[in-house]
N, CA, C and O atoms as a DFTB+ gen file, in Angstrom:
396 C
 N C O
     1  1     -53.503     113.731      90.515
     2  2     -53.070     112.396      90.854
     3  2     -51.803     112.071      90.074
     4  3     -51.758     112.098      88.845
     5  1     -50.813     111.774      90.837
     6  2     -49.482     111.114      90.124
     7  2     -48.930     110.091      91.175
     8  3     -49.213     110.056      92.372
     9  1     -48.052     109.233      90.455
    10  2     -47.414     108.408      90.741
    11  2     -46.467     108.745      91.796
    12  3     -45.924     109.811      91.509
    13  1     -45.907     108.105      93.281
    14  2     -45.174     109.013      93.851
    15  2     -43.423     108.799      93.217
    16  3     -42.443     109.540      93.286
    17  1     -43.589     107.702      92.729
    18  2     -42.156     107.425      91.930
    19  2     -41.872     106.533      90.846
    20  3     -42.671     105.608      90.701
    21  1     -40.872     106.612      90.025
    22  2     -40.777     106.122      89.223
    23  2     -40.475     104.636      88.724
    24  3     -40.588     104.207      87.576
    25  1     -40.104     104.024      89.758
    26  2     -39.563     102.776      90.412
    27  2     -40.055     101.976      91.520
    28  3     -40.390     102.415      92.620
    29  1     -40.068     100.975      91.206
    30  2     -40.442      99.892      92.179
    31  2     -39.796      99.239      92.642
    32  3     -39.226      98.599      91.759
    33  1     -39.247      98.744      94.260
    34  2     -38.253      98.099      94.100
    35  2     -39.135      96.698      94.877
    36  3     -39.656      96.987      95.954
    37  1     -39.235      95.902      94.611
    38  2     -40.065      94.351      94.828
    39  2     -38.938      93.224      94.661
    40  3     -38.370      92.813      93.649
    41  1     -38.799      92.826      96.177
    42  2     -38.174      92.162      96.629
    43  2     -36.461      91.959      96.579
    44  3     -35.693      91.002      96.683
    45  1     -36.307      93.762      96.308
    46  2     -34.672      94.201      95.932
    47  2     -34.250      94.639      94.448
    48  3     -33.318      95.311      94.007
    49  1     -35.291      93.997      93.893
    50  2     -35.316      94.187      91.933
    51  2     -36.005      95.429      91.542
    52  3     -37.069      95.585      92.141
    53  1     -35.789      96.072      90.959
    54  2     -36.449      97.048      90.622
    55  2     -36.930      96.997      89.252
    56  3     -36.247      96.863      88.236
    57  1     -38.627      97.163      89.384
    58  2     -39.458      97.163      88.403
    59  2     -39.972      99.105      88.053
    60  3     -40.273     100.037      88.798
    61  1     -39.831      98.937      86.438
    62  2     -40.327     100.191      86.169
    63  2     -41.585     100.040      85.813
    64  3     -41.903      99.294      84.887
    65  1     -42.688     100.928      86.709
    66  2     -44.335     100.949      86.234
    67  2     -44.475     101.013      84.314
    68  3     -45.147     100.166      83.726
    69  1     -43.974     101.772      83.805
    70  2     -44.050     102.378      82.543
    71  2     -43.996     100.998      81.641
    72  3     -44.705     100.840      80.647
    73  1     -43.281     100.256      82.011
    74  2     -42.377      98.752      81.034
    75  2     -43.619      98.350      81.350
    76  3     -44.416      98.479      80.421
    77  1     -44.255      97.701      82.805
    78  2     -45.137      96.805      82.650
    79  2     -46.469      97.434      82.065
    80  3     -46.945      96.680      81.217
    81  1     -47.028      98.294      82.208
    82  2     -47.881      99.478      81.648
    83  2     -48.253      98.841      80.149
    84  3     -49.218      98.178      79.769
    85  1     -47.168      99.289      79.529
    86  2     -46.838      99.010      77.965
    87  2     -47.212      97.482      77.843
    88  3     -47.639      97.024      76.782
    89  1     -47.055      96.804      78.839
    90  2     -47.245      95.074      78.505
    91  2     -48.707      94.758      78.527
    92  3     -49.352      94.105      77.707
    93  1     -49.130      95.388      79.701
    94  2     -50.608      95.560      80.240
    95  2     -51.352      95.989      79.158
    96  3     -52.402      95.430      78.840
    97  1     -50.805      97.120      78.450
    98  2     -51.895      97.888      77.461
    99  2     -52.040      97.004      75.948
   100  3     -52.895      97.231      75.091
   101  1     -51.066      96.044      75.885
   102  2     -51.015      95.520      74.768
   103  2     -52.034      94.611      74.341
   104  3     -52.554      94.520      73.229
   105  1     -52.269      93.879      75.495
   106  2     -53.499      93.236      75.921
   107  2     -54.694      93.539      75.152
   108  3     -55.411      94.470      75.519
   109  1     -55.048      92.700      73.896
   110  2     -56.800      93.530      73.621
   111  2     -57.432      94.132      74.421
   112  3     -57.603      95.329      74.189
   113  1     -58.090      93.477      75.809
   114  2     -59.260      93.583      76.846
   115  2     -58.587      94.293      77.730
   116  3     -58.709      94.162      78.948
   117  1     -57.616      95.320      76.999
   118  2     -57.164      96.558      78.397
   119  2     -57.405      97.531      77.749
   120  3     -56.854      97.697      76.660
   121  1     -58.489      98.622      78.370
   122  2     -58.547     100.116      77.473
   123  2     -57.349     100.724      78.299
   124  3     -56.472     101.014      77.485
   125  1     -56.957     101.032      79.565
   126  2     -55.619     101.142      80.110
   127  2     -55.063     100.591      81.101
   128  3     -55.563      99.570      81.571
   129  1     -54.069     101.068      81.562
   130  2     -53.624     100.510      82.343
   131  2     -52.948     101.233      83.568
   132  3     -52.709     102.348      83.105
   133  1     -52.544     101.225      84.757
   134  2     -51.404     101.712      85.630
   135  2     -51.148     101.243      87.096
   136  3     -51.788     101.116      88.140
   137  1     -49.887     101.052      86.637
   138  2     -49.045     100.732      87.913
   139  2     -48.653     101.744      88.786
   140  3     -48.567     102.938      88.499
   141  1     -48.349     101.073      90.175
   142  2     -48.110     101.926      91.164
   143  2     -47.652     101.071      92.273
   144  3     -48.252     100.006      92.419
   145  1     -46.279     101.481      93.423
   146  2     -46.231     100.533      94.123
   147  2     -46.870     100.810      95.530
   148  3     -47.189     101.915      95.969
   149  1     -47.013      99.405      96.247
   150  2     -47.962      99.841      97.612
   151  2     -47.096      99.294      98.631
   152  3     -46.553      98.191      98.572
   153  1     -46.970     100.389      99.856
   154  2     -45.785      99.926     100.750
   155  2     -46.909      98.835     101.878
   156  3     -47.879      99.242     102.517
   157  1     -46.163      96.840     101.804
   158  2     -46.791      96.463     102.449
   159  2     -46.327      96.447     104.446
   160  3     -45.351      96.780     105.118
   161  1     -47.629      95.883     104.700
   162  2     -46.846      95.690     106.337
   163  2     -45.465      95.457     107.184
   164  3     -45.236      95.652     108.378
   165  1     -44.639      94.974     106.141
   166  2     -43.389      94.621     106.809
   167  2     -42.220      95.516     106.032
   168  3     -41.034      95.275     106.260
   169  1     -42.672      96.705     104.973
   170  2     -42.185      97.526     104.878
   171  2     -41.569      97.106     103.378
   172  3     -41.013      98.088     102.888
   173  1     -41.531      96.367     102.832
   174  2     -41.689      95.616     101.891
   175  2     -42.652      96.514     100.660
   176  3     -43.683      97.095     101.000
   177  1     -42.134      96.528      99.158
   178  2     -43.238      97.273      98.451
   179  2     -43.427      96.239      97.814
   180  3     -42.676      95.264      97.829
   181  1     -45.113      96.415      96.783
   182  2     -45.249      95.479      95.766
   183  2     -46.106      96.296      94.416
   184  3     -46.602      97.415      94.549
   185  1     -46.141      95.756      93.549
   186  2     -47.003      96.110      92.413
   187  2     -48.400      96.437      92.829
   188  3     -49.161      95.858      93.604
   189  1     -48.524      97.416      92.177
   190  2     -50.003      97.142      92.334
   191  2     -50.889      98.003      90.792
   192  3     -50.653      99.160      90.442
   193  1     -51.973      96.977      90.049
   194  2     -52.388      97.653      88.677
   195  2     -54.361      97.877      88.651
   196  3     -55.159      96.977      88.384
   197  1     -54.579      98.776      88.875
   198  2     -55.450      99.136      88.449
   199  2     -55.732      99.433      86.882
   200  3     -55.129     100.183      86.115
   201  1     -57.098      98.407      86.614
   202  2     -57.155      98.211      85.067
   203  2     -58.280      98.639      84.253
   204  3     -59.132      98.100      84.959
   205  1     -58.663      98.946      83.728
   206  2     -60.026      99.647      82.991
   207  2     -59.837      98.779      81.648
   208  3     -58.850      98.853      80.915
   209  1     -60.848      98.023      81.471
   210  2     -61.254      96.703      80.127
   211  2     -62.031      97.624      79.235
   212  3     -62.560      98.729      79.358
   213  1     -61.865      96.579      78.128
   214  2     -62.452      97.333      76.808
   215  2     -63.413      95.979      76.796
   216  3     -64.245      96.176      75.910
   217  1     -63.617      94.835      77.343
   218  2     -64.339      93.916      77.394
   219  2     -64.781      93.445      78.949
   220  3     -64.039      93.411      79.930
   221  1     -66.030      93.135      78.891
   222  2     -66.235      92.426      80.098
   223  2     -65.551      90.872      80.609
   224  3     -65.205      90.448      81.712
   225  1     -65.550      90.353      79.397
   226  2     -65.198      88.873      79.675
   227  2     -63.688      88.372      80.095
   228  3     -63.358      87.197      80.255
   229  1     -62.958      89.373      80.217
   230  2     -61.655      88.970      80.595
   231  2     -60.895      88.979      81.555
   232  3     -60.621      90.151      81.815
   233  1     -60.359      88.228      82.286
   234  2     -60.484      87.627      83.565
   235  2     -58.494      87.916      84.409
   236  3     -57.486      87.738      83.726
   237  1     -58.461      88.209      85.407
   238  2     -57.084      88.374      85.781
   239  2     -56.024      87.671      85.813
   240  3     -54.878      88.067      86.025
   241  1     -56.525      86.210      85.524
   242  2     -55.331      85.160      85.297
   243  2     -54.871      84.992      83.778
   244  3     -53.786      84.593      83.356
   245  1     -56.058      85.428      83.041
   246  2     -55.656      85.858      81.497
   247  2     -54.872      87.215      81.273
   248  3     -54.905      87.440      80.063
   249  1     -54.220      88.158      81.902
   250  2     -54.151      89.040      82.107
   251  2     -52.731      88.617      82.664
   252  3     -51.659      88.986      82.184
   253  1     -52.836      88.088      83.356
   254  2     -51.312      88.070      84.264
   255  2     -50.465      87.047      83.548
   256  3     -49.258      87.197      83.360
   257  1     -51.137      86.036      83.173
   258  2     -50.095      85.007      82.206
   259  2     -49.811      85.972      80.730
   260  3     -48.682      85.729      80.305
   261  1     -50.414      86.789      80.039
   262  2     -50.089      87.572      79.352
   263  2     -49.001      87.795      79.303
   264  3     -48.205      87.537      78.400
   265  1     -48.778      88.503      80.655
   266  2     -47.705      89.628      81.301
   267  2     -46.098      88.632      81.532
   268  3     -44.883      88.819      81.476
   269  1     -47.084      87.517      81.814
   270  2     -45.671      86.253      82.466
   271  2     -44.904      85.751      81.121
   272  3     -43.730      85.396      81.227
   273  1     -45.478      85.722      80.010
   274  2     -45.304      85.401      79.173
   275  2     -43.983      86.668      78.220
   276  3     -43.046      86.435      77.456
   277  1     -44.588      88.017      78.806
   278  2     -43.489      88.958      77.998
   279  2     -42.929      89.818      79.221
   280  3     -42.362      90.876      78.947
   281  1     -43.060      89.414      80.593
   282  2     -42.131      90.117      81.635
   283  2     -41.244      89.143      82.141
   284  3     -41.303      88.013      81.658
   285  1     -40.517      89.368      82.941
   286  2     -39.356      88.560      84.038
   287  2     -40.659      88.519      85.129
   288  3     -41.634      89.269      85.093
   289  1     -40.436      87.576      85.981
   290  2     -41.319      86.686      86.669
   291  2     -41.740      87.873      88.100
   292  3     -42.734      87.918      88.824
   293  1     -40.147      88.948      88.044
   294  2     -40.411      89.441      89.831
   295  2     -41.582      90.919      88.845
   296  3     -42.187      91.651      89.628
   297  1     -41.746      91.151      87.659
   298  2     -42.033      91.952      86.754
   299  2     -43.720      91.969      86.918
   300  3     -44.455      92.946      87.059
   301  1     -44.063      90.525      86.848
   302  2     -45.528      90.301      86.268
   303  2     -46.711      91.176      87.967
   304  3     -46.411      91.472      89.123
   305  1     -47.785      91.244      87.286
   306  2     -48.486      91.940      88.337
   307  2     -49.076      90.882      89.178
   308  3     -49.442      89.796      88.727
   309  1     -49.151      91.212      90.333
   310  2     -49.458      90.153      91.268
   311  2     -51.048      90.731      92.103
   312  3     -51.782      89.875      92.597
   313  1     -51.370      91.984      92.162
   314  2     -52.297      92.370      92.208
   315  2     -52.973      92.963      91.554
   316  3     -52.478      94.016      91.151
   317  1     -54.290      92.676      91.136
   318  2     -55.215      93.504      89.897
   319  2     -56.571      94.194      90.483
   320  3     -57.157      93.545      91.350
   321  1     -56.952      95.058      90.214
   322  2     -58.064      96.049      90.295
   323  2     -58.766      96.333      89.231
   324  3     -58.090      96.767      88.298
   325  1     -60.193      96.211      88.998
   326  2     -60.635      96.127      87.393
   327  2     -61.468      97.678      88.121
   328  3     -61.799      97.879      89.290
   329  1     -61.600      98.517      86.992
   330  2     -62.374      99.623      87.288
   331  2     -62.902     100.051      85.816
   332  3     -62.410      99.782      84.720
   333  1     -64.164     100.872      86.165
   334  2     -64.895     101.283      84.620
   335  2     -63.744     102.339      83.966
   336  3     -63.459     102.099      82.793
   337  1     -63.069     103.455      84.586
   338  2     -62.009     103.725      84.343
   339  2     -61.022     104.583      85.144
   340  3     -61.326     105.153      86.192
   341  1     -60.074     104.618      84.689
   342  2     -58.870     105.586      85.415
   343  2     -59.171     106.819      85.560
   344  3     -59.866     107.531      84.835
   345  1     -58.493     107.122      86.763
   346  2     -59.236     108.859      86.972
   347  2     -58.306     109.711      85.842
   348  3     -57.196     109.445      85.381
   349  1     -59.139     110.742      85.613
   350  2     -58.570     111.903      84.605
   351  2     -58.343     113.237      85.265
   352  3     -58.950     113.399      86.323
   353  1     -57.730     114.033      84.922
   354  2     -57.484     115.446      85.272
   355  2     -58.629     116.207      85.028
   356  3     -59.651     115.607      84.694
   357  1     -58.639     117.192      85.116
   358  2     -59.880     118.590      84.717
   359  2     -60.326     118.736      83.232
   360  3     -61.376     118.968      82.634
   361  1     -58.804     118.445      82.873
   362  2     -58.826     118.227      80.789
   363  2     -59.499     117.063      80.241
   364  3     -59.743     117.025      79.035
   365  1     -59.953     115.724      81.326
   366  2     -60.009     114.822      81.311
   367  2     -59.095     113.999      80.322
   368  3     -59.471     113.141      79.524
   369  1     -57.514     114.553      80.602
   370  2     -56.652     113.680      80.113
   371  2     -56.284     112.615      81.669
   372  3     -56.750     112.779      82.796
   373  1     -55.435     111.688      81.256
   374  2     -54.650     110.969      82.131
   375  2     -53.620     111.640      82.941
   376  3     -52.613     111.913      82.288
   377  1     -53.588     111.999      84.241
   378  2     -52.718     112.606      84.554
   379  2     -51.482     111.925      84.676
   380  3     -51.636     110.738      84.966
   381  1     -50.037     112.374      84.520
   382  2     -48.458     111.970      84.381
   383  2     -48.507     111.002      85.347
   384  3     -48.607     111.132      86.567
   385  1     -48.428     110.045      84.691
   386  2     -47.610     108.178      85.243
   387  2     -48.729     107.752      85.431
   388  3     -48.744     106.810      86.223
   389  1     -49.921     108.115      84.943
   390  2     -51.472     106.965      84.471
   391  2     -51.260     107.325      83.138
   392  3     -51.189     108.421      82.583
   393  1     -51.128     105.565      82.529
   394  2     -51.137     105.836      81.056
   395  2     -52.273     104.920      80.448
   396  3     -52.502     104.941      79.238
């Protein structure tokens, strides 16, 4: 499993997964984090973060004002996915661009 690119471009701006990643992970109640973009219906891409918590109690609007707080606004994640965790490789490391 990898990322198919390195860049996002959302709504002409281009967001790097890795920057918001790092914002995401800073978060106490994130064991990780990763971005990825998803091409929508009108051809249009957007963010998209699948998240694995180190706590149950923490909620996606706590999470995204986080993000609003230390990203640029076209930056912050607009869609969230909570999962027990991120898939791993065979080594059960993170495979390249899940961090």
């Amino acid at each position: 499993m990898d990322r198919k690119g390195e860049m996002i471009i959302s709504g002409g701006l281009n967001v790097y997964p890795n920057e918001v990643e790092q914002v995401v992970n800073a978060h106490p109640a994130v064991l990780e984090a990763c971005v990825f973009g998803v091409r929508m219906r009108n051809g249009k891409e957007r963010s998209k973060q699948p998240w694995s918590l180190s706590q149950d109690d923490c909620y996606r609007d706590e999470i995204i004002e986080f993000c609003r707080e230390r990203l640029a606004s076209y930056k912050k994640p607009q869609s969230v996915d909570f999962m027990d965790s991120l898939p791993k490789n065979d080594a059960g490391e993170n495979p390249p661009g899940v961090n």
